[in-house]
C-alpha positions as CSV (number, residue, x, y, z in Angstrom):
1,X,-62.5,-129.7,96.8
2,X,-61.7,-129.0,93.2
3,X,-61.6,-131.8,90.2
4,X,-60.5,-131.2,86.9
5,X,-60.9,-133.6,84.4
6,X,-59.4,-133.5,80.7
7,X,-60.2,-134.1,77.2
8,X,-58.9,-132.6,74.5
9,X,-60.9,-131.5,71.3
10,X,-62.3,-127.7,72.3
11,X,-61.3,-124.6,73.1
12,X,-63.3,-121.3,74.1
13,X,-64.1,-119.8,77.8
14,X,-67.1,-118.5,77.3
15,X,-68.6,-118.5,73.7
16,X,-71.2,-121.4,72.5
17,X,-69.7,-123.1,69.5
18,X,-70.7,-125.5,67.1
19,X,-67.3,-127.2,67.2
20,X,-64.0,-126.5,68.0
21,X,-63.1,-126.5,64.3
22,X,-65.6,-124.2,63.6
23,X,-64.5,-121.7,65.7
24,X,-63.7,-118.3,64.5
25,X,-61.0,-116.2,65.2
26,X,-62.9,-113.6,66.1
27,X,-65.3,-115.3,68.2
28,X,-61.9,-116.6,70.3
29,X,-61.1,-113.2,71.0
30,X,-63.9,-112.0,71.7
31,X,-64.3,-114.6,74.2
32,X,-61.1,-114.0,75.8
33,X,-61.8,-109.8,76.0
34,X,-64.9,-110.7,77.8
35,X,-63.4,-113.2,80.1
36,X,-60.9,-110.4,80.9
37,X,-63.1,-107.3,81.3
38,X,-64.9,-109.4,83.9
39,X,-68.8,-108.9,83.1
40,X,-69.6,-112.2,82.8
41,X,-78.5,-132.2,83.9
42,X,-79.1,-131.5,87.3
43,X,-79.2,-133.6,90.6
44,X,-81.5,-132.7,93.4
45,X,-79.0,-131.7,95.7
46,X,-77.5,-128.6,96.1
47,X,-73.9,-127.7,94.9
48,X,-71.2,-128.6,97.8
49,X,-67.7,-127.9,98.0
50,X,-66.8,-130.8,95.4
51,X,-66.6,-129.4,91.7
52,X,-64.8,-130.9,88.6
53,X,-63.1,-130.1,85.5
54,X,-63.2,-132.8,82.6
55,X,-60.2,-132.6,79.9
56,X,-61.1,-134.6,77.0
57,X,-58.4,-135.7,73.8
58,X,-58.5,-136.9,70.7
59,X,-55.4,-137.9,68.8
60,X,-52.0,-136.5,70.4
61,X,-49.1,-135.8,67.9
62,X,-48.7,-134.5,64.4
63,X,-51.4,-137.5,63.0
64,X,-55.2,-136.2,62.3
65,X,-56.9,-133.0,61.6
66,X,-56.2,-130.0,63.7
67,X,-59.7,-130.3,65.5
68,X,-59.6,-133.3,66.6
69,X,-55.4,-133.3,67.9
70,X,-53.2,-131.5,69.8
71,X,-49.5,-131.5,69.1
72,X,-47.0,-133.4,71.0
73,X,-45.4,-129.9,72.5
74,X,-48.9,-128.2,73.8
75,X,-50.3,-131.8,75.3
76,X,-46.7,-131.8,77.3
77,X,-47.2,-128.0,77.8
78,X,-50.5,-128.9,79.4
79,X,-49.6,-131.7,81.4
80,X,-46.5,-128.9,82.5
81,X,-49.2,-126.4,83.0
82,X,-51.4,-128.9,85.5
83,X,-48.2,-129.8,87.4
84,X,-47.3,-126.5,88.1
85,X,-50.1,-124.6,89.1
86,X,-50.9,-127.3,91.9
87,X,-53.3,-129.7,90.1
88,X,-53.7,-133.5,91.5
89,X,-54.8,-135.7,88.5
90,X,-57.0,-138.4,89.9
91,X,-59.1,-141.5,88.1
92,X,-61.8,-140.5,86.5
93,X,-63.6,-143.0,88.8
94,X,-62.6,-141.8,91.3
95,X,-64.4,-138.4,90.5
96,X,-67.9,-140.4,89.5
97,X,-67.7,-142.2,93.0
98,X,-67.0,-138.9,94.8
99,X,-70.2,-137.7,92.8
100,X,-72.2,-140.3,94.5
101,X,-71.2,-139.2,98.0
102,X,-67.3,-141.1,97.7
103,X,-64.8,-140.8,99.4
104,X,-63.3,-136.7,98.8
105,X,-61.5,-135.9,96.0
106,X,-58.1,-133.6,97.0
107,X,-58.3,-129.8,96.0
108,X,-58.0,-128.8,92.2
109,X,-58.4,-132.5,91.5
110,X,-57.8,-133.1,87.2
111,X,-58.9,-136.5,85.4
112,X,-57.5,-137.0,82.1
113,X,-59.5,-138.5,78.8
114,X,-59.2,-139.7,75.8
115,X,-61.9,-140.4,73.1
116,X,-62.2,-143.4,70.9
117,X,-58.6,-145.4,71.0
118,X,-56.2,-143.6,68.8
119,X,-53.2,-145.2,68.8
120,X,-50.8,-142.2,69.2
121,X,-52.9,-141.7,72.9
122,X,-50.2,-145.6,73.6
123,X,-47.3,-144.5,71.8
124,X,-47.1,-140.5,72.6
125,X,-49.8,-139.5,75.3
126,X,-49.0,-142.8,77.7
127,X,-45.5,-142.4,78.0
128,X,-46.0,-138.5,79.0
129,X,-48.2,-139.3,81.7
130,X,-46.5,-142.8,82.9
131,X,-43.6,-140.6,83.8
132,X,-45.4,-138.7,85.8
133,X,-47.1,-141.6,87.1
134,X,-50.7,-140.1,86.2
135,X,-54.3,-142.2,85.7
136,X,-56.0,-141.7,82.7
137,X,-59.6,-143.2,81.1
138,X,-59.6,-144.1,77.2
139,X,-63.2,-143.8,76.0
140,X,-63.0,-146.8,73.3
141,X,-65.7,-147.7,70.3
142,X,-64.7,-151.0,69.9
143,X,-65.5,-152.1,66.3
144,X,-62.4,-150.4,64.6
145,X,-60.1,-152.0,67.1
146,X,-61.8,-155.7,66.6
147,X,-61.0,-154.9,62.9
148,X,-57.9,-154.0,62.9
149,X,-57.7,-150.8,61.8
150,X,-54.5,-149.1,61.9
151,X,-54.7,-145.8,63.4
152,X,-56.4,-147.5,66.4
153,X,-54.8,-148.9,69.8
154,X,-54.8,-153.0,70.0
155,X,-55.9,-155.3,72.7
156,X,-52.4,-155.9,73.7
157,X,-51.2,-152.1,73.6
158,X,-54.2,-151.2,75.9
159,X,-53.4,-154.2,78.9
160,X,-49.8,-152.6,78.7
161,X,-51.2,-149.5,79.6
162,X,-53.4,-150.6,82.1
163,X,-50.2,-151.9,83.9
164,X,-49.2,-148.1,84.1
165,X,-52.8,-146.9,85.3
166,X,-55.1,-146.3,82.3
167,X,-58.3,-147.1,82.9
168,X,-60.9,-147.9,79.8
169,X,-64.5,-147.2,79.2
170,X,-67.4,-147.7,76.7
171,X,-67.6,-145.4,73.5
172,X,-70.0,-147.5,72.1
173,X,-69.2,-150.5,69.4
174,X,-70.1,-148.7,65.8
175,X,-69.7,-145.0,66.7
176,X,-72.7,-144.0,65.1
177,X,-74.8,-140.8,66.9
178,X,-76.8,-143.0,69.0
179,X,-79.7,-140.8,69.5
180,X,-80.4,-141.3,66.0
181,X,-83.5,-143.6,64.4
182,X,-83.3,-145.9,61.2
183,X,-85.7,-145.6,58.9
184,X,-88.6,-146.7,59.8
185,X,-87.2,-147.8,63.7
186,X,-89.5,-147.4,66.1
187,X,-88.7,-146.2,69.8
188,X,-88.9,-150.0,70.7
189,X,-86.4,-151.2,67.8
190,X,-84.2,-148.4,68.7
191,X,-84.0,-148.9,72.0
192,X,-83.0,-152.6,71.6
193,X,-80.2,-151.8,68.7
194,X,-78.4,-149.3,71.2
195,X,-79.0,-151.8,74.1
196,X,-77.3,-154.7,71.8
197,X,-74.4,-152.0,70.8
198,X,-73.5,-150.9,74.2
199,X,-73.6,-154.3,76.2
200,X,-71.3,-155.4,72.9
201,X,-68.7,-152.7,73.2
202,X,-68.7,-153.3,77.3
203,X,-68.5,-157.2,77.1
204,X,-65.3,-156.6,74.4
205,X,-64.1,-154.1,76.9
206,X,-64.1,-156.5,79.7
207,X,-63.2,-159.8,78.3
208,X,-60.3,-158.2,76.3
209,X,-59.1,-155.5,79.5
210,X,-60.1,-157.4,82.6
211,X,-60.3,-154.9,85.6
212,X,-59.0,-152.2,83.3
213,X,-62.3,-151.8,82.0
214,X,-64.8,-150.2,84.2
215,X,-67.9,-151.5,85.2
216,X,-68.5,-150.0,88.9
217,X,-70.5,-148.2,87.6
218,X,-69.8,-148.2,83.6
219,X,-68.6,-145.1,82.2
220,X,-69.7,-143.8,78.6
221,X,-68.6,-141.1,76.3
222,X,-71.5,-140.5,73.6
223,X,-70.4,-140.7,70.2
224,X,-69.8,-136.8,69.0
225,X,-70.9,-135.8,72.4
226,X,-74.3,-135.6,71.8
227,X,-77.2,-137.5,73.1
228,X,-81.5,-136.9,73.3
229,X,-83.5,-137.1,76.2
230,X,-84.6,-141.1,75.5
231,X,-80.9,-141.8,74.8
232,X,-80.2,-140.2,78.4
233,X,-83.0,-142.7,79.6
234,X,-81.7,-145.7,78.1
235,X,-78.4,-145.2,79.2
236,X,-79.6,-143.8,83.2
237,X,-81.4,-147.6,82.9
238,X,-78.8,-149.5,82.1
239,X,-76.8,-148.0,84.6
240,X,-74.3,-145.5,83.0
241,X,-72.9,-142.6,83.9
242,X,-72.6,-140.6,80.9
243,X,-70.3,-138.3,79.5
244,X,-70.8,-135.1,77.0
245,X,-68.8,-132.9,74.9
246,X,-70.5,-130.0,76.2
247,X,-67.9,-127.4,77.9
248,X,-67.8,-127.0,81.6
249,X,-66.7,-128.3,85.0
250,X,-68.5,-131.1,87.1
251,X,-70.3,-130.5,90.0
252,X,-72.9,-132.2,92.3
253,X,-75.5,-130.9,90.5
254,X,-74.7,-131.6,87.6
255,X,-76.2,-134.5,85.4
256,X,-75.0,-137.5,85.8
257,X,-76.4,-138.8,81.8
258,X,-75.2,-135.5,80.7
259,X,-71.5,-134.3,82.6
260,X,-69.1,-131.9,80.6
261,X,-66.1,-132.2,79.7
262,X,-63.6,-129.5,77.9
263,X,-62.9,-130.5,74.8
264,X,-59.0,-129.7,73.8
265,X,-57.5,-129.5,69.8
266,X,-54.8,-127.9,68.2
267,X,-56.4,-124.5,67.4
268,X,-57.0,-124.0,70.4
269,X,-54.7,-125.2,72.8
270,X,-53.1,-121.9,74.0
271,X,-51.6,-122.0,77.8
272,X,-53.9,-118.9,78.9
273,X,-57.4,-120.4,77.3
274,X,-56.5,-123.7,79.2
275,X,-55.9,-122.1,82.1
276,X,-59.4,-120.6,82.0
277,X,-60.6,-124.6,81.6
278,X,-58.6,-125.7,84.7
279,X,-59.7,-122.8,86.7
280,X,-63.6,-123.6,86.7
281,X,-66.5,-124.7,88.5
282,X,-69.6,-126.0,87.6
283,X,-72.8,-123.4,87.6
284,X,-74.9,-124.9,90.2
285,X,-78.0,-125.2,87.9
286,X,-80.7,-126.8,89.7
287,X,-83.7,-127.2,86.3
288,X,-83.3,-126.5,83.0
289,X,-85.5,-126.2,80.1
290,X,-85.1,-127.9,77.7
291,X,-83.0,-130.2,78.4
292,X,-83.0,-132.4,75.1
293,X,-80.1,-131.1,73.1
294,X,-82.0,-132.3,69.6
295,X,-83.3,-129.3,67.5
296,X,-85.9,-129.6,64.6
297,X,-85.9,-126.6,64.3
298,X,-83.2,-124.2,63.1
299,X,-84.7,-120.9,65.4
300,X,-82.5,-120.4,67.7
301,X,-84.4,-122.5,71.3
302,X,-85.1,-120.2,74.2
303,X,-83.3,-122.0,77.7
304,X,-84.1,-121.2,80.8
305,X,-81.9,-122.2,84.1
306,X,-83.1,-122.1,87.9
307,X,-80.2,-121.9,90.2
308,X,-79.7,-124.2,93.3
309,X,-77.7,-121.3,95.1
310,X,-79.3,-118.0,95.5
311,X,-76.4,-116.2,96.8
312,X,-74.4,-116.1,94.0
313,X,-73.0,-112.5,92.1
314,X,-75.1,-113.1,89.5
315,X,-74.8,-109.5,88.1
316,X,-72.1,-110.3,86.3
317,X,-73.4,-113.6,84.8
318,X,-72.8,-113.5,80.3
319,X,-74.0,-115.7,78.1
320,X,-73.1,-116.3,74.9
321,X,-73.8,-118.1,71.2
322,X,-70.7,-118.0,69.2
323,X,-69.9,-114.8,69.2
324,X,-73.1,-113.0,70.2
325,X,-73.2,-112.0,73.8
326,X,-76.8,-113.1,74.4
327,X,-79.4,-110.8,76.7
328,X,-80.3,-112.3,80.3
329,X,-84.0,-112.0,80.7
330,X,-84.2,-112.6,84.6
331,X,-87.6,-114.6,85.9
332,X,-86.7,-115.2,89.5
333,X,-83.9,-111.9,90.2
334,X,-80.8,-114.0,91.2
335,X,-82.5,-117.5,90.5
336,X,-84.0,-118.1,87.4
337,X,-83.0,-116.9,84.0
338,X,-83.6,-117.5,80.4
339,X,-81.2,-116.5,77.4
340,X,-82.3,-117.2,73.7
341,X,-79.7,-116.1,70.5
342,X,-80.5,-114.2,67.4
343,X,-79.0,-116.3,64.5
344,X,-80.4,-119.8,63.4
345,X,-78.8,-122.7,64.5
346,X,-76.3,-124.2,62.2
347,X,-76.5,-127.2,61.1
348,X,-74.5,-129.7,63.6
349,X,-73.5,-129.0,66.5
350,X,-73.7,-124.9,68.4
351,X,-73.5,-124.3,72.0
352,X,-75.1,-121.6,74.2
353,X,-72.6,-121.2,77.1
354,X,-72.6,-119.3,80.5
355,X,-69.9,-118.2,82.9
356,X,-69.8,-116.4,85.8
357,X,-67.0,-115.3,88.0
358,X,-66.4,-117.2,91.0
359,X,-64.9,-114.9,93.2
360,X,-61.3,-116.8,93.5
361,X,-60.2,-115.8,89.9
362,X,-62.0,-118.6,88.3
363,X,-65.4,-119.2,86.9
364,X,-69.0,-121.1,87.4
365,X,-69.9,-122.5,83.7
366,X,-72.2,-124.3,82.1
367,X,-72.8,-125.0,78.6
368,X,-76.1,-126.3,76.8
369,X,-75.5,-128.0,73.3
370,X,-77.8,-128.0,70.4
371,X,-77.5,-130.5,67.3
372,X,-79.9,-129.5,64.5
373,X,-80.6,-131.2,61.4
374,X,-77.3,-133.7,61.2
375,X,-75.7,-135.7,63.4
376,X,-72.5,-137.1,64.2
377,X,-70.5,-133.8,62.3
């Protein structure tokens, strides 16, 4: 069983990136040369046959910055590309519940997303995927659409939708990097101003969207993708299942306050690197260290990964940070590895990421993000 969910904002297969806008040229292709010459957080349980691919948007059209929008022809080129090469799109619910031991989700299952509410997602994106009769999930921050702010989707436009099968979820009220203290917050103050945020942007979501918005369980998208271990806390307590930025398909190990989705944009919307996205699984990582994505530090953070399969190829497992192919220091031969880069971390966001091929014509990945010294970039 194969899920693939969608989101668009990012683009490389196997290089660690501090955005999608900051990728390089070079580091693309060298990405795809060493996806082509070959050499390539987590539940308890090990990885079944269940495995999923997030796809995650911003704005859809000729509005925004090129990295945070595709343009009308590449998101119809991708929703071309899904139908043709035998992908079901399914509710992004429907993935989190198959997560939890759900009903099965159909082979090379696809969700759809959308980040924060834009209002060419009603007026171009919907109509694309109404034809096609598709579900989708619209990750909302709900203060710019209680304003009134025009590049933003209304109440009204978003219970149309819903008639056609979008589904909404929580993006937080304000937007802000939620991880993030106020001067002078403690972890007690902090705790409560996220707790007040979030329970505001899910009450607006319900009493304004009804059924449309879900709340069984509630679904979040962090703000900018990036999150700390207390945020991951707060959120697992008040019952979230959480959603990343990171790079990299959905499986049962992965976390469930942490998933990954592939983040799509104009720069990097070629048909062959998507392809690569759709054609994923996740790497059944069973620890990792660290797992806090939050950096005070700008030298580069050493990671190590156990497995929760020891039967896997890994010979040709690559690593990479930007464009630096990273060396594989193996602990446990086959099971646990670390990887560490060589250049500081930039300030933002970077990504270490790792594939490995599958042995269908597809790859296990997993990608680890770092934020150092600003947030919300």
């Amino acid at each position: 069983m194969t899920i693939v969910i969608l989101k668009m904002g990012s683009m490389g297969a196997f290089a660690s990136i501090s955005d999608a806008a900051c990728w390089g040229r070079a580091s693309l292709i060298a990405l795809l040369l060493a996806l082509l010459a070959g050499p390539g957080l987590a539940a308890a349980s090990p990885q079944g046959p269940a495995h999923a691919v997030v796809l995650m948007y911003h704005h859809v059209g000729e509005g925004g910055q090129p990295s945070t929008r595709v343009t009308t022809d590449q998101f119809t080129a991708h929703l071309e590309q899904i139908e043709a090469e035998g992908y079901t799109v399914v509710p992004l619910a429907d993935v989190v519940a198959a997560l939890a031991g759900g009903p099965a989700l159909p082979d090379k299952a696809v969700a759809i997303t959308f980040d924060d509410g834009y209002r060419s997602v009603g007026e171009i994106a919907h109509p694309l995927l109404a034809e096609r009769d598709w579900p989708y999930t619209v990750f909302v921050n709900t203060a710019p659409v209680d304003d009134g702010y025009g590049q933003y989707l209304e109440w009204p436009q978003m219970r149309a939708m819903a008639q056609a099968g979008a589904t909404f979820a929580n993006h937080s009220t304000s937007h802000a990097p939620l991880f993030v203290r106020e001067d002078d917050e403690d972890q007690a103050a902090w705790a409560q101003r996220i707790r007040e945020d979030l329970d505001h942007a899910q009450r607006r979501l319900v009493d304004a969207l009804g059924e449309a918005a879900l709340t069984d369980p509630p679904l979040l998208a962090y703000p900018y993708g990036e999150y700390d271990r207390d945020l991951m806390r707060l959120v697992d307590e008040m019952g979230y299942i959480a959603f990343g930025q990171q790079s990299g398909a959905i499986g049962e190990t992965s976390r469930r306050q942490a998933l990954p989705r592939f983040s799509l944009n104009e720069r990097y919307g070629e048909a062959e690197a998507f392809a690569l996205r759709l054609n994923t699984r996740a790497l059944p990582v069973a620890e990792q260290s660290p797992v806090s994505p939050v950096r005070e530090s700008a030298d580069p953070p050493q990671l190590t990964i156990t497995l929760a399969e020891d039967d896997l190829s890994t010979e040709r497992l690559g690593c990479f940070y930007g464009s630096e192919r990273m060396s594989v220091e193996w602990r446990e031969p086959g099971r646990q590895f670390a990887v560490q880069g060589e250049a500081p971390l930039p300030v933002g966001r970077s990504r270490y990421n790792c594939t490995l091929p599958n042995g269908e014509g597809g790859y296990y990945w997993f990608s680890q993000l770092w934020v150092h010294a600003e947030a919300g970039t």
